[in-house]
C-alpha positions as CSV (number, residue, x, y, z in Angstrom):
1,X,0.0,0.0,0.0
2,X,2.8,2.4,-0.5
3,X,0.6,4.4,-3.1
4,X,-2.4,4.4,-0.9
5,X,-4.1,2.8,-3.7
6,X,-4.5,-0.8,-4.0
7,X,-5.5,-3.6,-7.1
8,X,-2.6,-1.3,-9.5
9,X,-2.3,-5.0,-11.1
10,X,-6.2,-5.6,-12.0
11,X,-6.2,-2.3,-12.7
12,X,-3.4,-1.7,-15.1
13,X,-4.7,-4.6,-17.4
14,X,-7.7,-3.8,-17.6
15,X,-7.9,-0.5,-18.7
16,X,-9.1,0.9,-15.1
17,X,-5.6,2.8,-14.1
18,X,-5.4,6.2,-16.1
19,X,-2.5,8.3,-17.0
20,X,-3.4,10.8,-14.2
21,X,-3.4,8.5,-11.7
22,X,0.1,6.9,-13.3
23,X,1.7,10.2,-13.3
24,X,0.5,11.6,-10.3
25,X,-0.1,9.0,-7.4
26,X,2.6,9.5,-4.8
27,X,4.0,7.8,-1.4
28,X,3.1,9.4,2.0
29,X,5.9,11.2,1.9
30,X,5.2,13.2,-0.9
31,X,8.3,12.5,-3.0
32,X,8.2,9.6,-4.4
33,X,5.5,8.8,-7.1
34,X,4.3,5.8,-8.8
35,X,5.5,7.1,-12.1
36,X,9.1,7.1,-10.8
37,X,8.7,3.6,-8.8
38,X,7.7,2.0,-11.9
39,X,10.2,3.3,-14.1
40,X,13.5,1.9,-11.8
41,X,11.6,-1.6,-13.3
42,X,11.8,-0.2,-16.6
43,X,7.8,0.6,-16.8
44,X,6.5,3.5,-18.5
45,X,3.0,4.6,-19.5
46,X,3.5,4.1,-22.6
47,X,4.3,0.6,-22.3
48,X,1.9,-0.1,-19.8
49,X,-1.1,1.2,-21.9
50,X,0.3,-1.0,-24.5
51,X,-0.3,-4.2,-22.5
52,X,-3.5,-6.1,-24.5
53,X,-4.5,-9.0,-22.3
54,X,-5.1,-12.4,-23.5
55,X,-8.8,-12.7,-23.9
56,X,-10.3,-14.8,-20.7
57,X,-13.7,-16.4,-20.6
58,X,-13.5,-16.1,-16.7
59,X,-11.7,-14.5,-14.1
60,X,-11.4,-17.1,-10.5
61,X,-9.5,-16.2,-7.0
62,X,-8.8,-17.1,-4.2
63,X,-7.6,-15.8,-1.1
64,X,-8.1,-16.0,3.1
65,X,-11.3,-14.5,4.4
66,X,-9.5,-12.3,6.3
67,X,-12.1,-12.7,9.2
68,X,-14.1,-14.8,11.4
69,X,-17.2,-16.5,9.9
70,X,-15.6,-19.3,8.2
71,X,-13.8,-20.8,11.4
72,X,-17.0,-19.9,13.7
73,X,-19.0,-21.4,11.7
74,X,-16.6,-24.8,10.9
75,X,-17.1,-23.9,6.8
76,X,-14.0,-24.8,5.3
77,X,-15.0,-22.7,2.1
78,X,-16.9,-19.3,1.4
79,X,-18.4,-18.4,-2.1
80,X,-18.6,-14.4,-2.3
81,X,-21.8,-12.5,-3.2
82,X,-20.8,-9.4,-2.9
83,X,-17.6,-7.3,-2.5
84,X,-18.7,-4.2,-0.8
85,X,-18.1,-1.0,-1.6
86,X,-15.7,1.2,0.3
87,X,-15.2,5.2,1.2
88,X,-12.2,6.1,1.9
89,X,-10.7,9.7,3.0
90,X,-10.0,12.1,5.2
91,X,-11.8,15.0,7.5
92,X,-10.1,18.1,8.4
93,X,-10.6,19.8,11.8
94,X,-10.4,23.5,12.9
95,X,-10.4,25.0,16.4
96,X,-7.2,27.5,17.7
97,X,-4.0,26.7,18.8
98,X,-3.2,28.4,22.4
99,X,-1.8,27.4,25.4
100,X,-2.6,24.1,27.0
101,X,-2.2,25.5,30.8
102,X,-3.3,28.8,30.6
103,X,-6.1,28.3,28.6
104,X,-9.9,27.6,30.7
105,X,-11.2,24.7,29.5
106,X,-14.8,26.5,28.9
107,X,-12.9,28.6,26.3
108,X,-10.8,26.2,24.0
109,X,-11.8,25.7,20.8
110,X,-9.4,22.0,20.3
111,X,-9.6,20.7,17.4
112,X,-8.3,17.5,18.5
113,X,-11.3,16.7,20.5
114,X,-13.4,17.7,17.4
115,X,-11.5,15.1,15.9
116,X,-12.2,12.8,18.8
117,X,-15.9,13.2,18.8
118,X,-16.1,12.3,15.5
119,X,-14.8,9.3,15.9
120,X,-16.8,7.9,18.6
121,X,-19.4,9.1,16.2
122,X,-18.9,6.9,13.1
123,X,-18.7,4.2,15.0
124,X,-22.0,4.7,16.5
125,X,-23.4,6.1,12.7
126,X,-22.8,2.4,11.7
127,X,-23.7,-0.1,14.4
128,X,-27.3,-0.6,13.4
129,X,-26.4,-1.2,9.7
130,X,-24.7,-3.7,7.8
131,X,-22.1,-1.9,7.7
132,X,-18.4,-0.8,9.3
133,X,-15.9,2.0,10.1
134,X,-12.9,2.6,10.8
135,X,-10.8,5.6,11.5
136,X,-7.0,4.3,11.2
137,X,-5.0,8.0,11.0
138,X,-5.2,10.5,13.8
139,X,-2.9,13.7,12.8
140,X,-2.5,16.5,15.6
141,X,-1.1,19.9,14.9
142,X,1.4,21.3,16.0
143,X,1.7,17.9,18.2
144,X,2.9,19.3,21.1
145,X,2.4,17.9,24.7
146,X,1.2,21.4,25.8
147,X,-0.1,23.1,23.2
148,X,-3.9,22.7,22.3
149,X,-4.1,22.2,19.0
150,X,-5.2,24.3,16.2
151,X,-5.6,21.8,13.7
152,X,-6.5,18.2,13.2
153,X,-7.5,15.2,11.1
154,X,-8.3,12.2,10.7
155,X,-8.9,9.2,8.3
156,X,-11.8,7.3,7.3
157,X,-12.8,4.0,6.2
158,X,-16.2,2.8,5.9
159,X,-17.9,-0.2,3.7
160,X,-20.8,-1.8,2.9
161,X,-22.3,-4.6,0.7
162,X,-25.3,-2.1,-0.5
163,X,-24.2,1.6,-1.6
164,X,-27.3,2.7,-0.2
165,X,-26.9,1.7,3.3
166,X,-23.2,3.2,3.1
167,X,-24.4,6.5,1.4
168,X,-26.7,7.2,4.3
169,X,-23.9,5.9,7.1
170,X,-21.4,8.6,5.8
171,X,-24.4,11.4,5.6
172,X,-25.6,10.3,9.2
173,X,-21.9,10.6,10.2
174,X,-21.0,14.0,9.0
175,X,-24.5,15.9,10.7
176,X,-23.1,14.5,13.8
177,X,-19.6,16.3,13.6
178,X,-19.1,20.3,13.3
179,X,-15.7,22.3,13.2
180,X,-14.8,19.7,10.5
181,X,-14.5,19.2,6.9
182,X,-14.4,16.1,4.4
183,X,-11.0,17.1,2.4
184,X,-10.1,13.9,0.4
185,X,-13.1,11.0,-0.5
186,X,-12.7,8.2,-2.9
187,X,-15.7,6.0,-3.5
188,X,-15.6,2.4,-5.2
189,X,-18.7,1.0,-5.6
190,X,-19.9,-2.6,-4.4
191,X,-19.3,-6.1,-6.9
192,X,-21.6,-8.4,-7.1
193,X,-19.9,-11.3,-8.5
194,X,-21.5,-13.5,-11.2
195,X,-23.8,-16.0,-10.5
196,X,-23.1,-18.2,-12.9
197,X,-19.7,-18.6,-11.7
198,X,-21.2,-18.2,-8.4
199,X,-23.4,-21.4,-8.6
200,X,-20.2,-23.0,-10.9
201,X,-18.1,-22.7,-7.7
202,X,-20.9,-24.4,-5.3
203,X,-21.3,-27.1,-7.7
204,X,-17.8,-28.1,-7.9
205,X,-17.3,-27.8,-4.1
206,X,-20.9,-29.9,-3.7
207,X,-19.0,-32.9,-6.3
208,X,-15.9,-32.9,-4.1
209,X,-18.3,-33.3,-0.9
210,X,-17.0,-29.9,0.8
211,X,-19.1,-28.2,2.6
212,X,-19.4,-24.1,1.7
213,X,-21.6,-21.1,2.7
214,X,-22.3,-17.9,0.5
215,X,-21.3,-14.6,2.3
216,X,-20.0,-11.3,1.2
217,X,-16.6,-9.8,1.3
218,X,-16.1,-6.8,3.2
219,X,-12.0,-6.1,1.5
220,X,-11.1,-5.4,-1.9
221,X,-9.7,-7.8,-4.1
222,X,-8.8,-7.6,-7.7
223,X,-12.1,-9.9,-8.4
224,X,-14.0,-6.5,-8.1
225,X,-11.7,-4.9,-10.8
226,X,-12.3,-7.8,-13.3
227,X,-15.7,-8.1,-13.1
228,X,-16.4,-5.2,-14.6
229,X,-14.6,-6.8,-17.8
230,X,-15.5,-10.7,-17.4
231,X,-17.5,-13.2,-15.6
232,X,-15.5,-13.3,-11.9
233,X,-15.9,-15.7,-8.7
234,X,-14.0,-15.1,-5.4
235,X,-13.3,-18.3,-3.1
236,X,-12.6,-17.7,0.6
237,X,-10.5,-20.0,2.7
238,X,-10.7,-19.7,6.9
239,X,-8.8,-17.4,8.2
240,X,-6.9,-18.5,12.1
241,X,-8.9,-16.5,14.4
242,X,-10.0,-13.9,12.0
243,X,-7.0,-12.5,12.4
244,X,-5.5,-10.6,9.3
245,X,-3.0,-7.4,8.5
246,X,-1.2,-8.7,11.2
247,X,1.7,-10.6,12.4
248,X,-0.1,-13.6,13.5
249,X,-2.8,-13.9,10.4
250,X,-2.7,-17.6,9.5
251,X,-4.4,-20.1,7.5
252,X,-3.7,-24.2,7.6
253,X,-2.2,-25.9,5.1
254,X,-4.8,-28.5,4.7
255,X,-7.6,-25.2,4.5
256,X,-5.2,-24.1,1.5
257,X,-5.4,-27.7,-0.2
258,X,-9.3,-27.9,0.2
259,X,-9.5,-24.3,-2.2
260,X,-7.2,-24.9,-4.6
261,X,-9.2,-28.5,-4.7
262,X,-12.7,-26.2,-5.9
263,X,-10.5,-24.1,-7.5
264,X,-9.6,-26.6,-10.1
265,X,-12.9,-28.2,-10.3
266,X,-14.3,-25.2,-10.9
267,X,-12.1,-24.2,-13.3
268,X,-12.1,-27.3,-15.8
269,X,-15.9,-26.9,-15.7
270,X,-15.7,-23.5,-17.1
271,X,-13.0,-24.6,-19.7
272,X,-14.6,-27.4,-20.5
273,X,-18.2,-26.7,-19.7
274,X,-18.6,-30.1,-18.4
């Protein structure tokens, strides 16, 4: 994620990455862009809007669930409806810097605790939806022990399997906050996979006598990319504890096996349509 911008791959083949993005896209710390990355590998625009894809009937993946239901539930595969949709972005705070003794607190005007607020508040905006949020970034300014500060922001993350439901999530989030502003937002919108290749999938898992279960995936994957060019199916293995992005995400050998088992069932049937 050094770009902040994830599926580059999916995206680059398939037309979705454009020249903008290419040239402009930089690292967090502002001097490093995508443009300059690529070309120490000897990529270029130009030759990368040159790539033509081999024609494919059907696009299949597989990866970890990256959470809990699987192993809770003893399903040793998942079948994906639905990638949900995701904003991403962040909100801006103003109050006024001043001293963090001196100052009363009935006249402070701390932007950090705007900040604060609003982040108890999303996750409160989306707890009786199918929904979630997250706020990963807090950013203080100046950052000083004791001085109140003047400006602050943070990040935002919420996702949903219906745009609808995350639409009104993000608007019931923002008339709960004041002081603040939304300064960066990037929408994608939710995937429903095909169900052809949906019901494809269950079949071949139903010859091989594995048990599955049809559930949504709430993380991006390149499957959302390529649907919008080909039939696509997404295949979810447990994941140990539900526990992913982190040092101890793990998923069993055997688990591995079992996929890649309904992965090739599946995939002779679509090449052969037997």
């Amino acid at each position: 994620m050094r770009f902040n911008s994830g599926l580059l791959g999916s995206r680059a083949i398939t037309g979705a990455l454009t020249r903008q993005e290419f040239m402009t896209m930089a690292d967090a710390s502002g001097n490093h862009s995508l443009e300059d990355a690529a070309a120490a590998y000897g990529v270029t625009w130009e030759s990368l809007s040159a790539i033509r894809p081999v024609p494919i009937c059907a696009y299949l993946e597989i990866h970890v669930e990256q959470g809990p239901i699987l192993e809770e539930r003893q399903i040793p595969l998942g079948i994906v409806n639905v990638i949900a949709g995701r904003s991403q972005g962040y909100v801006q705070f103003t109050g006024h810097q001043n001293h963090a003794g001196t100052t009363p607190m009935d006249k402070r005007q701390d932007a950090l605790l705007a900040a604060a607020q609003a982040v108890v508040g999303l996750h409160e905006a989306v707890m009786d939806h199918e929904c979630v949020g997250t706020v990963g970034d807090i950013i203080a300014d100046p950052g000083s022990p004791n001085v109140i500060a003047g400006h602050s922001a943070i990040s935002f993350d919420v996702r949903a399997p219906n745009d609808d439901i995350r639409e009104a999530v993000l608007r019931r989030w923002q008339a709960s906050w004041a002081a603040g502003a939304i300064v960066q937002r990037v929408d994608k919108a939710a995937v429903a996979l095909d169900l052809t290749i949906r019901n494809i999938l269950s079949d071949a898992a139903a010859r091989l006598q594995i048990p599955t279960m049809f559930l949504n995936s709430w993380a991006v994957h390149d499957a959302m990319i390529l649907a919008q060019s080909v039939p696509s199916g997404l295949l979810f293995i447990p994941s140990a504890a539900g526990v992913s992005h982190a040092r101890d995400e793990w998923s069993s050998p055997q688990d591995c096996e079992i996929g890649v088992m309904v992965f090739e069932e599946a995939a002779r049937t679509i090449l052969t349509g037997t």
